[in-house]
N, C-alpha and C positions, 0 to 999 in steps of 0.2 A: 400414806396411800397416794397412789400418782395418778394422774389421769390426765386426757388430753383428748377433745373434741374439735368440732370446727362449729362453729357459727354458721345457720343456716340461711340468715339473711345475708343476702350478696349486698352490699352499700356502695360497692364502686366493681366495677365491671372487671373482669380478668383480676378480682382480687381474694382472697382466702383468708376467713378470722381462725386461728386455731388458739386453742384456750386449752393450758396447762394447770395443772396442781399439782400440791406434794410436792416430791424430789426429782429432779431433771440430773441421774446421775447416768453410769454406768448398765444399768438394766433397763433402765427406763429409754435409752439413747436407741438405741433401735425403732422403736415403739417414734419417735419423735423426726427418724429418718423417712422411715414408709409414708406416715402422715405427709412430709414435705414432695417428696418423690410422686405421690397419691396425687396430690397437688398441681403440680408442674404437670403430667401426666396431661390431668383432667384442663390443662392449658391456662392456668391459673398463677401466673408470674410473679405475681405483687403478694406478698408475705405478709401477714399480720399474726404476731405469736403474742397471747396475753396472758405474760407472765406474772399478775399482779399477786397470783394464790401462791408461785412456787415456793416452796421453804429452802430451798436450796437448790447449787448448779454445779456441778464439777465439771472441769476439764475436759470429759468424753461430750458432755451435753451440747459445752460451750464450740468444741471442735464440729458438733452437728450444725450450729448456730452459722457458725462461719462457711460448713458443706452449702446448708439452705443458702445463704447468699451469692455463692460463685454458680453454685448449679440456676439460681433465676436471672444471674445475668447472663448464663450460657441459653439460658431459653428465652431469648428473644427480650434482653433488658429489662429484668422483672427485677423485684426490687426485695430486703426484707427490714420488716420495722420490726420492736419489739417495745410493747406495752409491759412499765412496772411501775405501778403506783408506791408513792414516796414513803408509803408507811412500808414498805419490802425494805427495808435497810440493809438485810444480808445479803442480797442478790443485788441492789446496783451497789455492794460495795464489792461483790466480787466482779461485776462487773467496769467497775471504776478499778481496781486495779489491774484486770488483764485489756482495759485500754476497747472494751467492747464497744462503745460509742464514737471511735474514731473509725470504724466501718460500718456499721450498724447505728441508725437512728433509734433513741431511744425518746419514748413517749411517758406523762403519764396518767394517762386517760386512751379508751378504745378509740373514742372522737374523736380524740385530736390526733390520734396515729391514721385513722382515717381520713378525716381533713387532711391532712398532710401528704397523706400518699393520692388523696384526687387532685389535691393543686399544683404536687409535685412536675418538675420537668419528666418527659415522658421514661428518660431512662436513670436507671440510680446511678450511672458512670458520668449522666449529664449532672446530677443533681450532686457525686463528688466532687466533679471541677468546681462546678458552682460554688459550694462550701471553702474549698482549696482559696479561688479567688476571692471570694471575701477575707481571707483571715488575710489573706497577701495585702489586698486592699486596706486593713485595719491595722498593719504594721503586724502583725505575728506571722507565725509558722502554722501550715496544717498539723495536725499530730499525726504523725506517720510510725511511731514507736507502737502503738497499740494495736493498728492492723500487723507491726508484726509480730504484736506478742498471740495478735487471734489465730494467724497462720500457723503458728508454732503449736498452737492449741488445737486445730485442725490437723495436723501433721501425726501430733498425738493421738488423737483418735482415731487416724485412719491406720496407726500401726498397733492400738490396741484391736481394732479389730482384725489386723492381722496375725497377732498373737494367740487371737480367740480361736481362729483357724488352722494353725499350724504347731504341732505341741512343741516343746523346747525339746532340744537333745540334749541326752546327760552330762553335765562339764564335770572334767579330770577333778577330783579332790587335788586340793590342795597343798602344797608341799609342807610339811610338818613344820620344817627348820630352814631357815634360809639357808643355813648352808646346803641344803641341798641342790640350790636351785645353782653352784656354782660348778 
């Protein structure tokens, strides 16, 4: 079963708690776009998603994940965090492999994603430098690999929803024998 609410206590101003369960797949991603879009809408920039219930993420979900963050910095520097408590091992492991914490903050507590987002620098593109400089600062590299595997994953889903929309047209069968292709 999937479901996805918002929290109706405000705890920091211009900010939205939405809380998931179940599966964040392919059906449910719509469902997960309107909520964000509802959001922003309602002038609401600062992103809190509390994944802590989700049993699963796929692809279409995670390309929402990434829509929600370009579309709150397109309105006015909003920011998105995502809450998943450590006992969720199969979502930050699919997280941890498509590299979602190198653009996305991830939390694991509602608090501390709150906390976080009121101490925060005003914009999440101030608070990327920010991160960027200290890894320079520390001797390493930002990770730049995982925002583009999020983008790729974003990309994805905006061309399944294009597929949803427009039907395939029929492709030629296939030539029996190569020779014939000669």
């Amino acid at each position: 079963m999937f479901f996805i609410g918002e929290d109706a206590q405000q705890e920091v101003p211009g900010a939205a708690l939405l809380i998931a369960s179940g599966e964040l797949d392919y059906t449910s991603s719509p469902l997960l776009r309107r909520q964000v879009l509802d959001q922003l809408a309602g002038g609401r920039t600062n992103l809190v998603f509390d994944f802590s219930e989700v049993t699963f993420i796929d692809s279409t979900a995670i390309g929402e994940l990434v829509g929600a963050f370009m579309r709150a910095q397109q309105a006015g520097g909003g920011s998105v965090r995502v809450v998943c408590a450590s006992h969720n091992e199969r979502v930050l492991r699919i997280f941890d492999i498509v590299g979602v914490a190198s653009l996305i903050p991830l939390h694991r507590s509602r608090e501390e994603a709150l906390l976080a987002l009121a101490t925060a620098p005003h914009t999440a593109i101030g608070s990327e430098l920010e991160r960027r400089r200290l890894a320079r600062r520390e001797g390493g590299r930002p990770a730049l690999a995982g925002a583009a595997v999020a983008r790729t994953y974003a990309q994805h889903a905006a061309g399944a929803r294009a597929e949803e929309r427009e039907p395939r047209a029929p492709q030629p069968p296939a030539p029996a024998h190569l020779d014939e292709l000669a």
